[in-house]
N, C-alpha and C positions, 0 to 999 in steps of 0.2 A: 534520403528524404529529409527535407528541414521542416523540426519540429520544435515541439518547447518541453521544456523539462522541468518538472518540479523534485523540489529533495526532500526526502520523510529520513526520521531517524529508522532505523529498525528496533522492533520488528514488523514495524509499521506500516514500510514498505514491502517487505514480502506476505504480510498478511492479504495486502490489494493484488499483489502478481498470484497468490495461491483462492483468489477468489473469495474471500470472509469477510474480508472490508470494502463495501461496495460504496462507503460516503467518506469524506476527507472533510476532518473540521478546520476552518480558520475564519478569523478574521474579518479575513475579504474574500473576493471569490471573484473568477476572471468575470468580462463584459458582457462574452457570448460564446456558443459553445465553441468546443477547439477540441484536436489530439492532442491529450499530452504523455510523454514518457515520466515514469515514475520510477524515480532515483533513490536509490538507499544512501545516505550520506555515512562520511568515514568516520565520524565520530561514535563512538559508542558511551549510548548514555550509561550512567551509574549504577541504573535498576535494571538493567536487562537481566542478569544473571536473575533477579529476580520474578520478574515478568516471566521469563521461560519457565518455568515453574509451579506459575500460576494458573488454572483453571478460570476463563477458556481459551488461554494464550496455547497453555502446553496443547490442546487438542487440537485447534486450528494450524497447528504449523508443524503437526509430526509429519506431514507429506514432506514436507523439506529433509527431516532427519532420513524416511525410507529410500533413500535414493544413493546412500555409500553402500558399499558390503557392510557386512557382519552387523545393519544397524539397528541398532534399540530402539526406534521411535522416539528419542527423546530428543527436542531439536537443540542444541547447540550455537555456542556463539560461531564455530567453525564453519555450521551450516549454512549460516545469512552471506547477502553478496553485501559487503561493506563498499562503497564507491562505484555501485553498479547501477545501471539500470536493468530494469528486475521485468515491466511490465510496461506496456501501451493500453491506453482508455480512451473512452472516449466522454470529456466530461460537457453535459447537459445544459443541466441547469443546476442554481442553488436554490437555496431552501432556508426557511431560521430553525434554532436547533429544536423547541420546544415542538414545532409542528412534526419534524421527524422522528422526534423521539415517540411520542403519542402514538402516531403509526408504525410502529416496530414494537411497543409494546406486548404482550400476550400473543406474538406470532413465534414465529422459527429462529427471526432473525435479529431477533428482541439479543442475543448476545452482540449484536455490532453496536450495541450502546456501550460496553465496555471497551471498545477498540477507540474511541474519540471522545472529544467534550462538546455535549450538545445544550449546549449551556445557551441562555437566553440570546448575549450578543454575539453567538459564533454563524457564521453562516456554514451553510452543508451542502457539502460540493455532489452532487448525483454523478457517481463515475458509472458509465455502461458500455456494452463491447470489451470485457476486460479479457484482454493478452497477455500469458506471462510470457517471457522471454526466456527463449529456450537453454540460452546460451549467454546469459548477462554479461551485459560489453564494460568497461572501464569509463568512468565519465568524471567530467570534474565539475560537481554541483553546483548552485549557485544559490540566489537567494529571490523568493516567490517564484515569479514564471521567468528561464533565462533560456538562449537558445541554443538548439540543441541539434544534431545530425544524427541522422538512425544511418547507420552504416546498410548498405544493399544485400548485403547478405545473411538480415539477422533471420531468425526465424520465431514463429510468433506460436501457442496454442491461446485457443480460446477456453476462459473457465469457466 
């Protein structure tokens, strides 16, 4: 299936395939809705080690860690799919940041302000239908929205 592909750093990308980051901040934001697959890119930033660490990164992404034997719950740079795609979404509408930030405020999911910057001129992408991918495929990322191929035989769970 031809699709489009966006690349997040991690763990930013596995935060949206394990369901915690349900908004993606940028910039700009596509014309209208679309599927897009969401790609963990190869580079690994400087503060991961740190971020994993951190509260409520460590707690949203120990699912990742419980999934080797013998595991600790603690997630790992071993654990993220570095140059993978991770998850399919289906992205909506956008939003500016100030208005979603307000409404995440004093709820459940008031911690997804710490996953992005909702900052005055970013816009916020509404991702829903979120699919991680069972089995993340190999991809070679690209830059904003670039195109992409779902192979026929991935397999998808809903979060």
């Amino acid at each position: 299936m031809k699709c489009e592909g966006l690349t997040l750093h991690e763990p930013y990308a596995s935060l949206i395939a394990l369901g915690a980051k349900r908004f993606e901040t940028r910039n700009w934001a596509p014309s209208h809705p679309r599927t897009i697959v969401i790609c963990a890119g190869k580079v690994v930033i400087k503060e991961l080690n740190a971020i994993l660490k951190q509260s409520p990164f460590r707690e949203a992404l120990a699912p990742l860690a419980m999934t080797t034997m013998f595991a600790d719950g603690v997630c790992k740079r071993e654990h993220l799919n570095f140059g993978k795609a991770v998850a399919i979404v289906d992205f909506k509408t956008a939003m500016d940041g100030p208005t979603v930030a307000r409404g995440l405020r004093g709820t459940p999911r008031e911690v997804e302000l710490r996953f992005g910057d909702f900052g005055i001129r970013r816009k916020i992408w509404v991702l829903e239908n979120i699919r991680r991918i069972l089995d993340p495929f190999p991809v070679k990322g690209g830059q904003k929205l670039f195109p992409l191929e779902i192979p026929d035989d991935v397999k998808t769970v809903e979060v």
